[in-house]
N, C-alpha and C positions, 0 to 999 in steps of 0.2 A: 504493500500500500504506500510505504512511503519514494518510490522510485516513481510509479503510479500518479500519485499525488505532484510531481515536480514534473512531469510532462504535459500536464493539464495549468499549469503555472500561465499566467500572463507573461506575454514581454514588458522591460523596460522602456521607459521614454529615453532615458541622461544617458546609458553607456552605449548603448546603440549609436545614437546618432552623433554621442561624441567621437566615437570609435569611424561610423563610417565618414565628418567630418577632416576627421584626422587623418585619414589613408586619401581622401578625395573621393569620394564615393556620391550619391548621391541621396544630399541629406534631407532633401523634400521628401523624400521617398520614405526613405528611413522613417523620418517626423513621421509622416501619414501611416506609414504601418506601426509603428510603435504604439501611436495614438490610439490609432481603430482598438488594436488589439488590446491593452490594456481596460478600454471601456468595453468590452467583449467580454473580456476575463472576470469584469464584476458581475456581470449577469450567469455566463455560458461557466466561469471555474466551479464555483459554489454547486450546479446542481451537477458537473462531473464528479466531481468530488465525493458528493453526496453518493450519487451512482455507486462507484469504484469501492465501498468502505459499507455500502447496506446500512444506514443509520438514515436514510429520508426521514422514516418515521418517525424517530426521535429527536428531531430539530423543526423545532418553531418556527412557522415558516413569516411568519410577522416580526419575532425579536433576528430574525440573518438578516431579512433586508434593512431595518432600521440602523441592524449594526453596520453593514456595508455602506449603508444612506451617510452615517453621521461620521464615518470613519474613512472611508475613500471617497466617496463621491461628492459631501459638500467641501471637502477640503479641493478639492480640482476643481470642482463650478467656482467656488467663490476667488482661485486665484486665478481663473481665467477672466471673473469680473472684474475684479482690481485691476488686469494687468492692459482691458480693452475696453472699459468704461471711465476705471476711476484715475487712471493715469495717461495724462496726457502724449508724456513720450517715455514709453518703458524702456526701450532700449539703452537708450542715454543712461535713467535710470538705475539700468542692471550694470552699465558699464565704472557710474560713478560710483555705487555702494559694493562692488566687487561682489553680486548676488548671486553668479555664478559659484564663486572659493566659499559662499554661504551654505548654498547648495548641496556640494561636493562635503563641506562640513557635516551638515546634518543627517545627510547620507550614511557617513563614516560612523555618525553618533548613534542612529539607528541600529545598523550591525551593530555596534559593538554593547548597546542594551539588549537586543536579540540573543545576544550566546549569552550574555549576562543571564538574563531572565532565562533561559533555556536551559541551562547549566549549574545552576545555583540553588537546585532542590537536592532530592537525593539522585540524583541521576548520574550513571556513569558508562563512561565507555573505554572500551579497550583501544589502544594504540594500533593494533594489529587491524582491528575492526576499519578506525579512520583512516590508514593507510590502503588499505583494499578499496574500501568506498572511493575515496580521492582518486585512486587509480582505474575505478568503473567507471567513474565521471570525464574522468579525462578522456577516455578511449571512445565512451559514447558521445562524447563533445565532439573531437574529432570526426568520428563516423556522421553524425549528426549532422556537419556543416557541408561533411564532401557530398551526404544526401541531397540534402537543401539544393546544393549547386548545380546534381546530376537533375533532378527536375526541376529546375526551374530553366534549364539551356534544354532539356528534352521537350518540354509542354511549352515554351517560350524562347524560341531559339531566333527572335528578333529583339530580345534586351542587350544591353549593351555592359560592356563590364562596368560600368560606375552603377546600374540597376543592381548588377547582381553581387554587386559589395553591398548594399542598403539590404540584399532581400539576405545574403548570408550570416550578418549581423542580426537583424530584426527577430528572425525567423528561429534562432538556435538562441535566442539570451533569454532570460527567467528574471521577474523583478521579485526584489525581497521586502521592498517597500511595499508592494501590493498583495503578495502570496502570504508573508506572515502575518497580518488580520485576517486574512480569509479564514488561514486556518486555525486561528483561535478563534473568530467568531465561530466558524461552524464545529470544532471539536473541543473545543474549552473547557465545555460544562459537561463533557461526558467524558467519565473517571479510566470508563475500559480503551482508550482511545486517547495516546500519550501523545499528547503535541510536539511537544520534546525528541521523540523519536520519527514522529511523520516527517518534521521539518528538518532533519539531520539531512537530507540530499541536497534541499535547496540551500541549508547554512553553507553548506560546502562548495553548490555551483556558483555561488552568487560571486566570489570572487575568485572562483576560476577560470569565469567567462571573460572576467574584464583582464586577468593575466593573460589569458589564451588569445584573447582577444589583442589586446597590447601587443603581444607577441610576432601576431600578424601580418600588424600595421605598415612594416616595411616591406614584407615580402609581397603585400595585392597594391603597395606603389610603384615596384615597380613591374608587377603583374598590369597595372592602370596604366602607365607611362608605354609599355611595349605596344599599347593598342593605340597609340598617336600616330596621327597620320605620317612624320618623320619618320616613324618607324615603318609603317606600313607599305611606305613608296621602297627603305631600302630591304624592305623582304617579300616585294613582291615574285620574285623568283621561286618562295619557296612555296612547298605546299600544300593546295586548297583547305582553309578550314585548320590549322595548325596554331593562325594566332589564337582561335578561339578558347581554347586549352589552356585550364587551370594550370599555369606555367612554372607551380615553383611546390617542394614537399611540403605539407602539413607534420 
């Protein structure tokens, strides 16, 4: 359940599109799937979740959504109001109060209350355990992005490689900002159903992704950079269909 539980996870908005930002990818893309998907995940994560774990029954179907209402959702509507009603020019704004390195802050302060709060009962785990885990995650990450890549150039094979940076980021990240209220609202208050142990995948991917992720950033620049037209006049000899190829190891 808990591997289960982190497949069904939203994506992030922030390492996503900082991630495809940073290699040159394309960051509208990103933003837009980040976005959708996140506001998808409050509605569509909760009742897979539900599904995946056989407890429907035993959750309120009035106190999830008020808790998802007053917990993720008015906090996104209302800073989307602030940031398109009540401020005349946010950008400026974000640039003079450094709301970005705020951001990135509260982020960091989040995790690091999450393992707090997660870890600070009686609860214990073995080294051998985290070790093995970190090492499934890794391999499934991997496998996970070369997937993403092989169908989105199979079913889509008019994208362009700055799409399919936005879609290989987007598509393989998991937010913990959004995942761990889901799953304390919906497994909290039921004893046989350790949250602590559900969320051990995602405590582990969340900053896997953005290492793994980091990791990459130079490799699909200059994976981006070979598909410039400079490049494309001095290999037109070679051939057909060869730039199109994920051109560097994972």
């Amino acid at each position: 359940a808990s591997m289960l539980s982190l497949t069904h996870q939203p994506p992030p908005v922030s390492s996503a599109v900082i991630l495809t930002k940073a290699v040159g990818g394309n960051e509208a893309a990103a933003v837009f799937n980040s976005t959708l998907g996140s506001f998808l995940g409050i509605l569509v994560t909760p009742l897979w979740l539900l599904q995946i774990t056989g407890s429907a029954a035993e959750v309120p179907i009035i106190e999830m959504m008020s808790g998802l209402a007053s917990q993720i959702l008015l906090p996104i509507c209302l800073g989307q109001v602030v940031r398109n009603v009540g401020l005349k020019n946010p950008d400026q704004l974000i640039q003079r109060f450094s709301i970005s390195k705020i951001s990135s802050g509260i982020l960091i302060l989040i995790i690091y209350t999450v393992f707090c709060e997660t870890f600070s009962g009686n609860f214990e785990i073995e080294m051998e355990f985290l070790l093995a885990a970190t090492a499934l995650l890794l391999m499934s990450m991997l496998a996970l992005i070369i997937l993403v890549y092989s169908i989105a150039t199979a079913a889509f094979p008019h994208l362009t490689r700055s799409d399919l940076i936005a879609i290989m980021y987007s598509a393989t990240h998991k937010s913990l900002t959004l995942g761990m209220p889901l799953l304390k609202i919906l497994f909290g208050g039921h004893p046989e159903v350790s949250v602590a142990t559900i969320s051990i995948p995602l405590l582990i991917y969340h900053p896997l992704q953005i290492v793994v992720g980091s990791m990459l950033v130079a490799p699909l620049q200059r994976w981006l950079l070979s598909d410039s037209p400079t490049n494309k006049s001095n290999s037109a000899g070679s051939a057909n269909g060869s730039g199109d190829k994920l051109g560097f190891a994972l």
